[in-house]
C-alpha positions in Angstrom: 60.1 -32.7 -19.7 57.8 -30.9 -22.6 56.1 -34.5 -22.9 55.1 -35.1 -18.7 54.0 -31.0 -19.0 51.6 -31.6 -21.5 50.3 -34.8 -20.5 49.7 -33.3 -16.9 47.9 -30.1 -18.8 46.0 -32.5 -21.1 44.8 -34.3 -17.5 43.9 -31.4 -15.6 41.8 -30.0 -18.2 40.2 -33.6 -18.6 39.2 -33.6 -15.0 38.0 -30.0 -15.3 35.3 -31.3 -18.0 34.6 -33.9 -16.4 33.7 -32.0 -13.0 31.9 -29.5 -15.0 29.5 -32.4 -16.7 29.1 -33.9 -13.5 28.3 -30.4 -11.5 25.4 -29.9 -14.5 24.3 -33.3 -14.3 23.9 -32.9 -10.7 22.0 -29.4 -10.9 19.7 -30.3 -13.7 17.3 -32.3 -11.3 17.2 -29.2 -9.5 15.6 -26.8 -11.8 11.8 -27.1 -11.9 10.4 -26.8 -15.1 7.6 -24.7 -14.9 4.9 -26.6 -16.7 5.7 -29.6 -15.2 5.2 -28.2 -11.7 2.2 -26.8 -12.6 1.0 -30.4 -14.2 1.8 -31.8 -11.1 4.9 -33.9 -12.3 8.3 -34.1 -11.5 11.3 -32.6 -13.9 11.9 -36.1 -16.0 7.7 -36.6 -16.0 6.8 -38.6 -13.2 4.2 -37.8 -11.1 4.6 -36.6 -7.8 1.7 -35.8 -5.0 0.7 -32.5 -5.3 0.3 -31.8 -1.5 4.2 -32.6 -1.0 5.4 -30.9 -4.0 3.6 -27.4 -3.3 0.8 -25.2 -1.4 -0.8 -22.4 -2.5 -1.7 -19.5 -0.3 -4.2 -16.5 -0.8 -2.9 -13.4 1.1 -4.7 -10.1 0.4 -4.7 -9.8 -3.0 -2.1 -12.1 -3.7 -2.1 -15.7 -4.4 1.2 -17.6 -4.1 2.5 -20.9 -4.8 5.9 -22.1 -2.5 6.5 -25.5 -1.9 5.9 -27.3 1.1 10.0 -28.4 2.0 11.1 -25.9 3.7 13.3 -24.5 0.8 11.8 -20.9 0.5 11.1 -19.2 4.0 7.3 -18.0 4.5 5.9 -17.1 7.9 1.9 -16.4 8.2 2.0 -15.0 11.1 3.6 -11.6 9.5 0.8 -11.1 7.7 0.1 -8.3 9.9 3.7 -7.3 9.0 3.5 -7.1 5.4 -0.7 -5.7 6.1 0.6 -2.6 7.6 3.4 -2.7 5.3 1.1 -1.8 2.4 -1.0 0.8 4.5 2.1 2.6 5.2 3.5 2.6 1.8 0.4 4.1 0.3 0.3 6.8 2.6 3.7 7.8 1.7 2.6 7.7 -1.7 -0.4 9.6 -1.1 2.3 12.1 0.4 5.0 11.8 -2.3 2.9 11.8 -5.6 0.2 14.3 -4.1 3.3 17.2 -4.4 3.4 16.2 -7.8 -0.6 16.7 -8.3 -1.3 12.5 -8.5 -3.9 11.6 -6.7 -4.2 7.8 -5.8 -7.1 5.7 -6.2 -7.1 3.0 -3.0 -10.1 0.3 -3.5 -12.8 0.7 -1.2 -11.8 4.1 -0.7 -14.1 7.5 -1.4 -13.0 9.6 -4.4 -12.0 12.4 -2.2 -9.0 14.0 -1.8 -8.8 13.2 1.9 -10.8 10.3 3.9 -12.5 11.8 6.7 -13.4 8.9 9.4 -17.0 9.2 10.6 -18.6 12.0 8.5 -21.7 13.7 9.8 -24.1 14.6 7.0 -23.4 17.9 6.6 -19.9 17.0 5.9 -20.8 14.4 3.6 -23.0 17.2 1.9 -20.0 19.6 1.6 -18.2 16.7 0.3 -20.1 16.2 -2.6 -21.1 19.8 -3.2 -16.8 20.3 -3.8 -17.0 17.1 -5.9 -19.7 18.4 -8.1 -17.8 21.4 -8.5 -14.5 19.8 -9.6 -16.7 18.1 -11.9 -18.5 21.1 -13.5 -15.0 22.6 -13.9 -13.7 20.1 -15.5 -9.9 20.1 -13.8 -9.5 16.9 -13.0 -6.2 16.0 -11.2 -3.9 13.1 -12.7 -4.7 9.7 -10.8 -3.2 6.8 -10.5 -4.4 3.1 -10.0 -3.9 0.0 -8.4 -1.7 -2.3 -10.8 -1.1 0.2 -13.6 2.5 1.5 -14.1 2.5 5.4 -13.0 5.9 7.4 -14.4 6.1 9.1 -12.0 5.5 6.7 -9.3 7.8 5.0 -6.5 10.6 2.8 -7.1 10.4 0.2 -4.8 13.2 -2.7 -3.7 12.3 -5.7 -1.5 15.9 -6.7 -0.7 15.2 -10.3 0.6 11.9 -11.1 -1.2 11.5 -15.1 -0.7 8.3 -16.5 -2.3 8.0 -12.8 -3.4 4.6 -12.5 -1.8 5.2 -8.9 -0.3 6.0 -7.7 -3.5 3.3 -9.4 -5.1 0.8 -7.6 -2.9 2.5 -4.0 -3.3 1.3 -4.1 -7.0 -1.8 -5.5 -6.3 -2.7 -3.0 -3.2 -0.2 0.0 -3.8 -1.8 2.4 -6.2 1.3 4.6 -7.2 4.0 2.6 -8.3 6.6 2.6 -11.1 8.3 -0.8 -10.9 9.0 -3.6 -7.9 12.0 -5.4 -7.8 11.7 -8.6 -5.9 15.2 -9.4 -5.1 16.4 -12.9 -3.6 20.0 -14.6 -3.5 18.4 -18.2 -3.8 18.1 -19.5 -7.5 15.4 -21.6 -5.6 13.5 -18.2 -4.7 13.5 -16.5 -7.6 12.4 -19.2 -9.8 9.8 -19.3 -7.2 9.0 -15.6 -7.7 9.0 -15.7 -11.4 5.7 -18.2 -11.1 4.2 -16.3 -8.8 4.5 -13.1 -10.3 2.7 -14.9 -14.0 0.3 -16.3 -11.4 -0.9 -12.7 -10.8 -0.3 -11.5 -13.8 1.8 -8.4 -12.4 4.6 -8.9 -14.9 4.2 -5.8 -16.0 5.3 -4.1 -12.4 7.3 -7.1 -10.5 10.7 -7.5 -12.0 12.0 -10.5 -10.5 16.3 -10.0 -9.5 18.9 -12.6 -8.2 21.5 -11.3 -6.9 23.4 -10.4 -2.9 21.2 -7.3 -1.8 23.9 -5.7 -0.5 25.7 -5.9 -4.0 22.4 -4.6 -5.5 21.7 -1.8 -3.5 25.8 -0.6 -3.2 25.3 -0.4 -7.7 22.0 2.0 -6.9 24.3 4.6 -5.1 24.0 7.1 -7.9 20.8 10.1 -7.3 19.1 9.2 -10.7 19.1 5.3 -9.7 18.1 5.1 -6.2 14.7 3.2 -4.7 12.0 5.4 -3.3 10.9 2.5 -1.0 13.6 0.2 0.2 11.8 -2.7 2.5 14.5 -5.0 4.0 13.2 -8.2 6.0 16.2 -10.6 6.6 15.4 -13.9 8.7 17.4 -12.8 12.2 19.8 -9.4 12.1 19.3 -6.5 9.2 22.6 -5.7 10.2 24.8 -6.2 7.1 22.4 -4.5 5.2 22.0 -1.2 6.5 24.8 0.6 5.2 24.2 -0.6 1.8 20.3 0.5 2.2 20.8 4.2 3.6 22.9 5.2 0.6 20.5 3.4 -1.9 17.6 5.1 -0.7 16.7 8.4 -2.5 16.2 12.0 -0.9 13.4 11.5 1.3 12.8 7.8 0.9 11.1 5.4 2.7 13.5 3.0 4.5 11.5 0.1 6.1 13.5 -2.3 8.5 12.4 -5.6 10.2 14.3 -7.2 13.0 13.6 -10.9 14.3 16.8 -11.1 16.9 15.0 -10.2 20.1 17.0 -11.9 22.2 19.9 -10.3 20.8 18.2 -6.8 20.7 16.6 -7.6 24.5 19.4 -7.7 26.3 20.2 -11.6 26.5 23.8 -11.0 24.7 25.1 -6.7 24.6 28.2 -7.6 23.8 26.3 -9.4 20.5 23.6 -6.5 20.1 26.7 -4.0 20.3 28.9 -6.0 17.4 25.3 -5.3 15.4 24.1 -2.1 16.4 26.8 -0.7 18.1 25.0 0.0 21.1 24.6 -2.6 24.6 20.9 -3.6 25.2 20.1 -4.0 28.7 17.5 -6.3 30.3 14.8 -4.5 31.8 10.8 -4.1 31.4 11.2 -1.9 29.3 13.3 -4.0 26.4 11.1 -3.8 23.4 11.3 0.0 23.2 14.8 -0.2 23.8 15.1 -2.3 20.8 13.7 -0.5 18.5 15.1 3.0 20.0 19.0 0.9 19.2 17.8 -0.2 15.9 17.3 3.9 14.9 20.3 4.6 16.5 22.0 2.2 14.3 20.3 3.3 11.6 21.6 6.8 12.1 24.6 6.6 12.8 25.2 4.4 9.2 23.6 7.2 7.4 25.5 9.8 9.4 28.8 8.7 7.7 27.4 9.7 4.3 26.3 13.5 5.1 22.6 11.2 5.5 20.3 11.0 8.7 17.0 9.4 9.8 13.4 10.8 10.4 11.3 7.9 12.1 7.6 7.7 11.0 6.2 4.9 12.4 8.2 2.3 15.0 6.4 -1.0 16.4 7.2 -3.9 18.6 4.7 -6.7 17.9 4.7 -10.6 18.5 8.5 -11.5 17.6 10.2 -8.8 16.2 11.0 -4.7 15.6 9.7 -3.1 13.0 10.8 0.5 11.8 9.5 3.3 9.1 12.1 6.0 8.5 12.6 8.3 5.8 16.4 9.3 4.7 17.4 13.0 4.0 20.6 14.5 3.1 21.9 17.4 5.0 25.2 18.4 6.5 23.6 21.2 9.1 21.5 18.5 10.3 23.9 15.3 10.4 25.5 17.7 13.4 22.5 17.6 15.7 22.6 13.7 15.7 24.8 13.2 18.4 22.3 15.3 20.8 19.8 12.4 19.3 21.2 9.8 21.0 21.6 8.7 24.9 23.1 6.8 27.2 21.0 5.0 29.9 21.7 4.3 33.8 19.5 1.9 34.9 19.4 0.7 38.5 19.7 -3.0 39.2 17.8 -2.9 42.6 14.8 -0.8 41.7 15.0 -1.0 37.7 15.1 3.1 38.1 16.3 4.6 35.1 18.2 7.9 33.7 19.0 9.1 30.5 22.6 10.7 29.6 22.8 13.0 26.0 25.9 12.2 24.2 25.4 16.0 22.7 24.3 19.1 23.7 22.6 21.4 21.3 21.8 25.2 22.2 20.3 27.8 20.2 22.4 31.4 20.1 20.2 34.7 18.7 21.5 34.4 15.4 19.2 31.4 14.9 22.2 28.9 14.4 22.2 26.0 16.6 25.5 25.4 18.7 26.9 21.9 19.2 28.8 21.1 21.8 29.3 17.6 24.2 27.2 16.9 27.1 27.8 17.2 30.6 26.8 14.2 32.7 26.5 11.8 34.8 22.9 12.4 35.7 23.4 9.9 38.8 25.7 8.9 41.7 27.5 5.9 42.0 24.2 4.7 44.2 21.0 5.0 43.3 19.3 7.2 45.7 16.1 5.4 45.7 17.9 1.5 47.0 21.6 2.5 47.6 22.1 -0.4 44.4 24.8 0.0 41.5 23.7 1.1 38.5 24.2 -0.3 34.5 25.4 1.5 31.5 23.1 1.1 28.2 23.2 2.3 24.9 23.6 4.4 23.0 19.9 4.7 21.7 17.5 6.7 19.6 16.1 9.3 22.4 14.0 11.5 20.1 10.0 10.4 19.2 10.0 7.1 17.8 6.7 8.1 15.5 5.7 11.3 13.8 2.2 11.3 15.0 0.8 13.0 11.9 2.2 10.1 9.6 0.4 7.5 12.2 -2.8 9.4 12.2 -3.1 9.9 8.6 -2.3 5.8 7.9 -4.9 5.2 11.0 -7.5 6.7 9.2 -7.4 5.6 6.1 -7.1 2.3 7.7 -10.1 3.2 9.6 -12.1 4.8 6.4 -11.3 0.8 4.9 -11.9 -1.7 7.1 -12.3 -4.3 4.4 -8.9 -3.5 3.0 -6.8 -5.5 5.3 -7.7 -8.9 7.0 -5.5 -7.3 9.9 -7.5 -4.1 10.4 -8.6 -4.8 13.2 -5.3 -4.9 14.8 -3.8 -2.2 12.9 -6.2 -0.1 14.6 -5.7 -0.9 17.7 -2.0 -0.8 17.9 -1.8 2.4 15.9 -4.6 4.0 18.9 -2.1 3.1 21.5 0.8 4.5 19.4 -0.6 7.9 20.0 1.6 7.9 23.1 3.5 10.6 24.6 6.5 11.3 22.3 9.2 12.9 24.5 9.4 10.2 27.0 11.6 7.4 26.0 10.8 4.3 27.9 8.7 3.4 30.3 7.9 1.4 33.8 5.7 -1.3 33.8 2.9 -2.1 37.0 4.1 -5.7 37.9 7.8 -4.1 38.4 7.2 -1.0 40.9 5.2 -3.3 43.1 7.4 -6.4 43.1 10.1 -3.8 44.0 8.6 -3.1 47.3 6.4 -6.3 47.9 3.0 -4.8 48.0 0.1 -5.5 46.1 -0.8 -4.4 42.2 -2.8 -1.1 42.2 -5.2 -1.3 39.0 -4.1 0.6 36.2 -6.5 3.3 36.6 -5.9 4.0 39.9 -1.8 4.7 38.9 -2.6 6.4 36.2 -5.1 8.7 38.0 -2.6 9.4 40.8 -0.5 10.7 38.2 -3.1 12.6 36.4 -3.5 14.3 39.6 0.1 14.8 40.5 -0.2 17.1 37.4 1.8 14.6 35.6 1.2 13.2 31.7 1.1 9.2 31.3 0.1 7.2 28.3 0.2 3.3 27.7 2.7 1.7 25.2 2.2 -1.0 22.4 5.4 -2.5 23.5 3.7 -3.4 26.9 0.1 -4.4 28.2 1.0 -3.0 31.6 3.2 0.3 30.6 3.5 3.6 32.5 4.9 6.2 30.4 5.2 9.0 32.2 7.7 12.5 32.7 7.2 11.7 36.2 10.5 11.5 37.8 11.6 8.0 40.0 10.8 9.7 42.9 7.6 10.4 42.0 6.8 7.4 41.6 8.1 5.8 44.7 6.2 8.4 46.6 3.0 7.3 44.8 3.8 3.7 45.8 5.0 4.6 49.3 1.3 6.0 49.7 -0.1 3.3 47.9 2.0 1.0 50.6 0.3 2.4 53.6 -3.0 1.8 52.5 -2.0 -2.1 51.6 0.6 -2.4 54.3 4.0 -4.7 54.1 5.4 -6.9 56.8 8.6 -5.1 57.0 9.6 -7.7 59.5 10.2 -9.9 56.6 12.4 -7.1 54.7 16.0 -7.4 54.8 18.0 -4.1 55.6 19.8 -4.0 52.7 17.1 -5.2 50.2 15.7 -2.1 48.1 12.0 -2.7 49.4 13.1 -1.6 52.7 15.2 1.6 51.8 12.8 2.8 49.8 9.7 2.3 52.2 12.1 3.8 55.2 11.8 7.0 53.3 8.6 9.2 54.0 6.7 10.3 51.0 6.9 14.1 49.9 4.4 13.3 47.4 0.7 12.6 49.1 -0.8 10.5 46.4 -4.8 10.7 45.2 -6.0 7.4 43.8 -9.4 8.6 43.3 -10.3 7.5 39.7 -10.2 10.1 37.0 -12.2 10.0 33.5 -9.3 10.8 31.3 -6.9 8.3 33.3 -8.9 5.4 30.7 -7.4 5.4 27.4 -9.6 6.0 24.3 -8.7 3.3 23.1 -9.3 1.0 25.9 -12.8 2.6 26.0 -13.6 1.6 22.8 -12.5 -1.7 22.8 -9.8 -1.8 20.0 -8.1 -4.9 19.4 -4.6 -3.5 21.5 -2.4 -6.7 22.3 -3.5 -9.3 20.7 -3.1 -13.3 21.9 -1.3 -15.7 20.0 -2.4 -15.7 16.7 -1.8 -20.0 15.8 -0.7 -22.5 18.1 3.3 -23.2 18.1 3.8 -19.8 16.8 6.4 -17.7 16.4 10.0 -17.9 14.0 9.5 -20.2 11.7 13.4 -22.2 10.9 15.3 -21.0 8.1 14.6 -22.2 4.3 17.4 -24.5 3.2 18.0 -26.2 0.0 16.1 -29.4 0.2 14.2 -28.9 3.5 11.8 -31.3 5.1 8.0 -30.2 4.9 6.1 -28.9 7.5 4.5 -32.8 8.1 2.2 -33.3 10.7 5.0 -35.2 12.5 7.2 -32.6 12.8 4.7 -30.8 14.3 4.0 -34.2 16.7 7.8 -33.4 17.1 7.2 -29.7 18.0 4.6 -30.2 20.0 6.7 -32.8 22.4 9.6 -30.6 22.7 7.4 -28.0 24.8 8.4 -27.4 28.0 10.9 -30.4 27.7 12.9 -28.5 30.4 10.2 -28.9 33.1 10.4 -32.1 34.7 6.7 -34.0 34.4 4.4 -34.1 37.7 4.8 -36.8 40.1 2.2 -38.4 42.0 2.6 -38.7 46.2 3.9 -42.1 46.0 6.9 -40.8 43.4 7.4 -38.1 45.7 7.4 -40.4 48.8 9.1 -43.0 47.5 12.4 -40.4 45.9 12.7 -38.7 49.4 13.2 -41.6 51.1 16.6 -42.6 49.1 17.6 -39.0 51.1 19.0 -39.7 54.8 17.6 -37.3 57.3 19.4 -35.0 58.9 18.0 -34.0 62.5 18.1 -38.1 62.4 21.8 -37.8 62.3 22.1 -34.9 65.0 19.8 -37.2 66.9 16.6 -34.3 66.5 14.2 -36.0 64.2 11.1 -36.1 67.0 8.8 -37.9 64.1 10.1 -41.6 64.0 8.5 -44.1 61.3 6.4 -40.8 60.0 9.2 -38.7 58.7 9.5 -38.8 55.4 13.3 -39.1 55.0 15.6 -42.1 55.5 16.6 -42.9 59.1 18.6 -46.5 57.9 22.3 -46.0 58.8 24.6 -45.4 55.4 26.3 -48.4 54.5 29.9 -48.8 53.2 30.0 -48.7 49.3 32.5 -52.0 48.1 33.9 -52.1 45.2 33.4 -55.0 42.8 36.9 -54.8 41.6 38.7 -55.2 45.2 36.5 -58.1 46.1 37.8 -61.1 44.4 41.4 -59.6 45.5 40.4 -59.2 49.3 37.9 -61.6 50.0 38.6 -61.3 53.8 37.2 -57.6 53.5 33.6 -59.0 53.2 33.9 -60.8 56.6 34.8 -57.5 58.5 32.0 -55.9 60.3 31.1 -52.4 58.3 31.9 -49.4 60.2 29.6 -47.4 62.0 27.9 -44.4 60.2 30.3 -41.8 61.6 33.1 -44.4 61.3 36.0 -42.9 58.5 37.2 -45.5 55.8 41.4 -46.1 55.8 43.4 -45.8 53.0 43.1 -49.6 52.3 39.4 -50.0 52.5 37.6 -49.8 49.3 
């Protein structure tokens, strides 16, 4: 018995060696040796073409090298991501170090303490009069550089860094810093972000980290070790990272967030988006600012559980994706007043009407303590009293201002001050011009919708917007939607704007259907007498100056790019043939006349059958009689079936007639 034991223990721990050597031996050939990759060769020394094995990529400052396989994720199209990624970050630590009496030094930027955006010359004279005082003085505040360590600087954490590239560029743009850690899970990545970070020499500031970035951030709980700057960019749903990042955050901290799911966020799948983000997206015009308004929600309710809550700074919907700038304070006072935060929404399926339910109630008593208590509700019938349709329940959602407009303006004009900063400023411009919209309306209407509604035609945007104006209502645009309305208007002011707008561009209402919501709503007189005359104000600023707002497609076939797996295929040129086949493979291709011809004739006509059809040889359906399908398995068994005269076209088949 001892004897089989042993020779069963002296087995297993042969095949455990033996798996082990083999597991290494398998591995091996995937490590890169770094001078080998950068010779161009292969890990054993043969030479492999340089075009398959890598490309190099100059963004901003940065210059990275990924390889072409699709084994570390890279996206170009988010450069405008990662642009105004940088421009926020150094406003907040302009913000953060400037307490401390650190003033940054941004390239291409004035040494001033604050950029002023179009100086007139007795500005710029007053400007250098304070400058030549500070010098004669001699108190010169502490500054701190681009790509030098500062003590007292930020501690930043890029949870899912990839090639490493947004890292990269925060210490080579971000004046202000005290160390970067580029995390990544992939051995493949980091390896990857150790080159790149020798490549541009920023050793000194990038510590490269491999590990789960939940993991990581859950062993930065403690005060003294938390990031000032967490930026988390997963490919598809932050969601299993958000409870790890609001705790690792410090007091104060910048929390950025990036979300790719649209679909799910849309309104596509609620009962996925509420799994997520505990909240149900619906579908309506107004989808992207309900995604982002969910994603805050989610985001405070995660930090509400720790004593922690959200202060949004900046909050964007652009090309493919969400992305939010909060900041994360502790307070126990204030973790009360989130429920009054957040909102339920009843949205109308007919009209697309929509109504927004508090899940708290917060009132102020004379003592100056606020008093919290639940909200009474709902704010609508079981009809909507516009169509007569049902309405949807939505949410919950963020209903508080998306954007603290001071924060926005301060990164506009800096971003302004610099155009040659950014290869995106342009853009950032334009997008942060509209962002100046109004703060206290959550969501908004869109043109296209409130005329499809009743069937009329499109009134310009001016002319809505002016008819508002005069209604002594506010509207603003959104950078979520070319064609937004954002208004405090209620939804019957604005179907009594489009009921006078109706009678000037008249509908048949002969073609309305009684119960459709086109003819309940334009069966209803207007109370509201509508002026469309065009006002000055009713163009935005930034319209007038011709800021880059929405822009098009930035590449063709863009978009999200697939996932990096080990041992990807490259991005050849025929899986772009590939790609570029696959468009619109659900639409069926165009058929000529004789096609079309030629198909409906295999379909019998009908008024032929009911003995109607007035148009003879020139109809272009069938008028041959059906004949009897036989089948080839009864024949050789009935052969006298095939001498029987077929039935007539109305004629019935019997049980024993194939």
């Amino acid at each position: 018995m001892q004897g089989s034991s042993l020779w069963l223990s002296l087995t297993f721990r042969s095949a455990r060696v033996l798996s082990r050597a083999r597991f290494f031996e398998w591995q091996s050939p995937g490590l890169p040796n770094t001078a080998a990759m950068e010779n161009g060769t292969g890990p054993y020394g043969e030479e492999r073409p340089r075009e398959v094995q890598e490309t190099t990529v100059t963004e901003g400052a940065a210059k990275i090298a990924f390889p072409s396989a699709n084994e570390v994720f890279y996206n170009p199209v988010q450069e405008f991501n990662r642009d105004l990624t940088c421009a926020v970050i150094t406003e907040f630590a302009r913000i953060q170090l400037g307490a401390k009496g650190i003033q940054i030094k941004v390239p291409g930027e004035k040494d001033t303490q604050k950029v002023v955006v179009d100086l007139s010359e007795q500005e710029e004279e007053k400007v250098e009069l304070k400058e030549s005082e500070n010098l004669a003085s001699g108190d010169q505040p502490r500054t701190a550089a681009v790509g030098e360590i500062c003590e007292e600087g930020l501690h930043v954490l890029e949870g899912l860094a990839a090639s490493g590239l947004r890292s990269i560029r925060f210490a080579l743009e971000v004046p202000g810093l005290r160390s970067v850690v580029a995390n990544d899970a992939s051995t493949r990545a980091v390896d990857l972000i150790r080159r790149n970070v020798q490549l541009n020499d920023v050793a000194h500031l990038v510590q490269p980290s491999q590990a789960d970035a939940r993991m990581l951030m859950y062993q930065h709980q403690r005060v003294s070790e938390r990031f000032d700057v967490i930026d988390l960019d997963p490919y598809g749903s932050p969601a299993t990272f958000l409870d790890a990042a609001v705790q690792a955050v410090s007091e104060g901290g910048l929390l950025c967030v990036t979300c790719t799911d649209m679909a799910v966020l849309a309104g596509n799948s609620g009962e996925t988006c509420y799994s997520k983000y505990g909240a149900m997206a619906l579908k309506s015009r107004a989808c992207h600012e309900m995604a982002l308004r969910i994603v805050l929600h989610s985001l405070d309710l995660r930090a509400n559980c720790y004593q922690r809550f959200v202060v949004p700074l900046l909050s964007i919907s652009a090309d493919f994706y969400v992305r939010v700038f909060v900041r994360v304070f502790t307070g126990q006072a204030k973790v009360k007043a989130s429920a009054s935060k957040q909102a339920l929404v009843f949205q109308c399926v007919g009209c697309g009407a929509f109504h927004l339910q508090r899940l708290g109630k917060a009132s102020g008593v004379p003592s100056g303590r606020a008093k919290f208590s639940a909200a009474c509700g709902p704010p609508v019938t079981p009809e909507c009293e516009h169509c007569g349709q049902r309405h949807q329940l939505g949410g919950p959602m963020w209903a508080e201002p998306i954007h603290d407009l001071d924060f926005v303006g301060r990164v506009l004009e800096a971003v302004s001050a610099n155009p040659g900063r950014f290869h995106t400023s342009e853009r950032i411009r334009g997008v942060l011009s509209v962002i100046t919209e109004l703060p206290d309306v959550p969501l908004y209407y869109t043109l296209d919708q409130l005329s499809s509604t009743i069937h009329c035609n499109t009134p310009s945007l001016l002319q809505l917007r002016s008819a508002l104006l005069h209604a002594d209502f506010r509207v603003s645009l959104s950078h979520a939607c070319k064609n937004a309305v954002k208004t405090d208007a209620p939804a019957s002011a604005l179907w009594d704007i489009m009921r006078c707008w109706e009678k000037e561009c008249p509908v048949k209402r002969e073609r309305l259907s009684e119960t459709s919501p086109a003819f309940r709503i334009l069966s209803v007189e207007p109370r509201l007498q509508a002026n469309f005359t065009i006002r000055e104000d009713a163009n935005p600023s930034s319209r007038q100056r011709g800021l880059k707002r929405f822009q098009a497609n930035p590449e063709a076939n863009w978009g999200p790019r697939p996932r990096a797996r080990p041992g990807g295929k490259a991005a050849d040129e025929a899986m772009e043939e590939r790609r570029r086949l696959l468009q619109n493979k659900r639409k069926e291709p165009p058929e000529d006349v004789a096609q079309r011809a030629a198909r409906l004739k295999t379909f019998p006509c009908k008024r032929f059958k009911e003995g109607t059809c007035q148009r003879g040889d020139q109809c272009c359906y069938s008028h041959s009689p059906p004949t009897p399908r036989v089948s080839a398995d009864a024949a050789p068994d009935c052969p006298e079936t095939s001498n029987q005269t077929p039935p007539g076209p109305g004629a019935a088949a019997g049980p024993g007639i194939d």
